[in-house]
N, C-alpha and C positions, 0 to 999 in steps of 0.2 A: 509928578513929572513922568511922563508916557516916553519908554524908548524905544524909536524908528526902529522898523523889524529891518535885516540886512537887506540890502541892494541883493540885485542878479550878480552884479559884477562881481563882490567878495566869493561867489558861491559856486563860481563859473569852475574853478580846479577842484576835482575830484580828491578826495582825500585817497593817500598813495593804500594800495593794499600790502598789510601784514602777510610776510612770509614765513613759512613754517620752519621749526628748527634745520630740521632737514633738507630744507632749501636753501636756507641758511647756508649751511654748510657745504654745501654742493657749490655755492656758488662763492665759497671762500679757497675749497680746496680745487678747485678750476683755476685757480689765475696762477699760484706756486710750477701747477705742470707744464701750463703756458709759457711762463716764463722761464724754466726750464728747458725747455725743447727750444724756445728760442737761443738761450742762452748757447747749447750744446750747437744749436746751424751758426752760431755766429764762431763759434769756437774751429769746428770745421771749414767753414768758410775762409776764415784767419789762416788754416794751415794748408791748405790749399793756394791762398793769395801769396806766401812766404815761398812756397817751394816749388811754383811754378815760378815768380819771379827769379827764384834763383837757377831752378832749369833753365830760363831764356839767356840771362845774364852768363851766366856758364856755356852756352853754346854759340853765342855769339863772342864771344871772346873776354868779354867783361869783365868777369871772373876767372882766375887761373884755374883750369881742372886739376892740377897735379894738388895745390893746396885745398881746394875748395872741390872735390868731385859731384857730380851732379847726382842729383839724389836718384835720378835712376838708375844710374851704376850703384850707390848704396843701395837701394832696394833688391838690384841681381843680384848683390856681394849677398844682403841679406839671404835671400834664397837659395842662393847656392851653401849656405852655411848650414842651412835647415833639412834639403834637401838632401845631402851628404850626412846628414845625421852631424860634420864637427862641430857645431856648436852647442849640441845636447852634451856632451861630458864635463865640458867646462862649466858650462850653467849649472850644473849640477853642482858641482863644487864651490862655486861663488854662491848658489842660495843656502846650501849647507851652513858658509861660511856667516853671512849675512842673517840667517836663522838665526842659530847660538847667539851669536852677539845681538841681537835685537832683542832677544827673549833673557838673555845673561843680564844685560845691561836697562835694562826696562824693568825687568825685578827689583835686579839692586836700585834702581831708583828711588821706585814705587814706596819700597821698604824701608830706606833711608830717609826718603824725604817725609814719609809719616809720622818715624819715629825721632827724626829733629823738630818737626813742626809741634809735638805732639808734648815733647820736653825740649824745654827751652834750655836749660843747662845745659844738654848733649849741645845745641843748635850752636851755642854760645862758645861752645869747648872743640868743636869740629868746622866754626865758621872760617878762619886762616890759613885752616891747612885746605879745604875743599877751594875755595877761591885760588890758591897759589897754585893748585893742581891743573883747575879747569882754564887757568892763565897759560899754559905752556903749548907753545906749537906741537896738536897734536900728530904734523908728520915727522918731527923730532923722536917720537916713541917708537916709528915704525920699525927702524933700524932694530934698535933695544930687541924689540919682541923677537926681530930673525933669529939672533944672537941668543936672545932665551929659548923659544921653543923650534927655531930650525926652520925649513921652508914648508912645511903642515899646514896645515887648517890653521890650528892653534895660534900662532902668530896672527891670522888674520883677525880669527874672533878675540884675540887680547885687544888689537886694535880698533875694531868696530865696538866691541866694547866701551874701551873710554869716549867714543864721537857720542853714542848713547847714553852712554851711565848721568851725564854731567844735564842735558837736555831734561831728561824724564826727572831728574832730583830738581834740578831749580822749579819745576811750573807745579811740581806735587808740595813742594814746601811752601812756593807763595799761595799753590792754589787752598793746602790745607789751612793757612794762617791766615786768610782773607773769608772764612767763614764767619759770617754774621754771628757777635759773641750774644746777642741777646735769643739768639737760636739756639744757640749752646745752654747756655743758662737755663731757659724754659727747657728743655730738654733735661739736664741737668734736676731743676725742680721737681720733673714729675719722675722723679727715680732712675733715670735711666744711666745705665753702670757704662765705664770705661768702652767696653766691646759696644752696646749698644749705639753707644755716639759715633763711634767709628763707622758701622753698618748704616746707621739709619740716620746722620746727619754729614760726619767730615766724607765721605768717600760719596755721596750723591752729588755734594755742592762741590765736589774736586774733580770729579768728572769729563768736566769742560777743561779746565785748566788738563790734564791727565791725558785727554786727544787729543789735544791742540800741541803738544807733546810727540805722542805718537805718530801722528802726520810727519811731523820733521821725520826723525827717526829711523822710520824706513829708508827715507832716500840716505842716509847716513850712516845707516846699517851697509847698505851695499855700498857705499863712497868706500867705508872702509877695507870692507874686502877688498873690492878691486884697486883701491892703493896699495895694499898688503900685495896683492898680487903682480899687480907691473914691478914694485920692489924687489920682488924674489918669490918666484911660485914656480911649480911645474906643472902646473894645470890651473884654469879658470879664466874668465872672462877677460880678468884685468891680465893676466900671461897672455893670451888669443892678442891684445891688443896692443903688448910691447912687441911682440912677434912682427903684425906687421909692421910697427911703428919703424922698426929694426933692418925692415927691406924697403921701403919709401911707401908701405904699401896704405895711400891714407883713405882709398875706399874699405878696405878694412879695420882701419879704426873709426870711424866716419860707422860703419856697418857695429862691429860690438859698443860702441856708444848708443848707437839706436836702439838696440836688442835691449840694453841696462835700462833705456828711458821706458821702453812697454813693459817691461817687469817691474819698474817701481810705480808706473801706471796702474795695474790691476793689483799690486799687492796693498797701495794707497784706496783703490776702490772695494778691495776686503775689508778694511780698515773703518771706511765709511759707514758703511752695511752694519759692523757691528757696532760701532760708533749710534748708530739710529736704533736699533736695537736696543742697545742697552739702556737710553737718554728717550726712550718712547713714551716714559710718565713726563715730561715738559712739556709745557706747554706749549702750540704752536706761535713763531713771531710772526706777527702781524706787520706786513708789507704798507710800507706808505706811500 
């Protein structure tokens, strides 16, 4: 049996041409930037749409100015802060503040939460009391800390402290105990000691859990300062902001609320930066 050579018509589509790795990927890491940059016009776009509605609604009378000030008097307040150099000394002291306890309490996390994950009996023997701790209204503490370390620093970073400590411990203990055991294991079989697994398997694969952490963090690194601070300070952002709260003065606090959102803005976008750095052996996700 003789078989029919094909038609024209099967033959008619060109078979698609093979592209090169390199094009490959040229043409995989294009669409991530794209949508990026879109992302970022629509993000602006967003805050633009909110604060102009609210500039018109505000000068039309819609919104009260005395509660609600229009965001371009916040923006003068803002400038006139900057300008004047007052709100450089305070800043100064609320990132102080917010440092130490970010770096205090993201250690102690880091540390703890490895070495519960790491033994289960410590985990088992510290699970009641860490829970019953992380359970208490942390502005219930703030007081406490004046009373122990005075109106200082100190008090703030005891309080930023625990908003942190508690954060970076729970996502390092799930994120250590949700390591794939038959990684361990293989790992494990081909000799590799205590310190090894640590470096070269729990602390890769904790990583994520570990920033995802961090991200919070910051904003509650500086939450706590400046509650510390409107409770009893004599200098810092969150003092700046009882100040004016204290004279009706709400483009001033309207103005140091704005000023704490750009600092946990760029100190979130440090964050990322190393965040990508350090998680650069992952592989990239692929967009569907």
């Amino acid at each position: 049996m003789t078989v029919a050579p094909a038609s024209k018509k099967t033959q008619r589509f060109p078979l698609r041409k093979e592209q090169s790795p390199a094009a490959v990927q040229r043409s995989k890491g294009k669409r991530p930037e794209t949508s990026n940059f879109a992302i970022r016009m629509g993000q602006l776009g967003l805050a633009v749409a909110v604060l102009g509605a609210w500039e018109l609604l505000g000068r039309v009378g819609i919104i009260d100015p005395f509660f609600f000030p229009l965001p371009s008097d916040i923006l003068m307040t803002v400038w006139v802060w900057i300008s004047t150099g007052f709100v450089f000394p305070h800043l100064w002291i609320t990132l102080q503040e917010a440092v130490l306890a970010f770096m205090t309490g993201a250690a102690a996390g880091l540390v703890l939460g490895f070495l519960l994950a790491r033994v289960r009996i410590l985990e088992r023997l510290f699970d009641p009391f860490l829970q019953m701790f992380n359970a208490l209204p942390r502005v219930v503490l703030a007081p406490i800390f004046l009373l122990w370390f005075g109106l200082g620093i100190w008090s703030k970073v005891a309080f930023g402290f625990t908003l942190v400590f508690f954060i970076v411990f729970f996502n390092t203990l799930e994120g250590v105990k949700s390591v794939d055991r038959v990684l361990v294991d293989n790992a494990k079989m081909l000799g590799a000691s205590e310190k090894q697994l640590l470096r070269h398997v729990f602390i890769p694969s904790a990583l994520t859990w570990i920033f995802s952490s961090l991200h919070i963090s910051v904003g509650f690194a500086i939450t706590g300062a400046v509650v510390g601070e409107y409770l009893g300070a004599s200098a810092g952002v969150g003092y700046a902001i009882a100040q004016a709260q204290g004279v009706f003065d709400t483009e001033g606090v309207f103005a140091g609320m704005f000023i704490l959102m750009v600092v946990v803005l760029i100190i979130d976008l440090g964050v990322n930066r190393v965040e990508r750095h350090l998680l650069r052996w992952r592989p990239p996700q692929q967009s569907s």
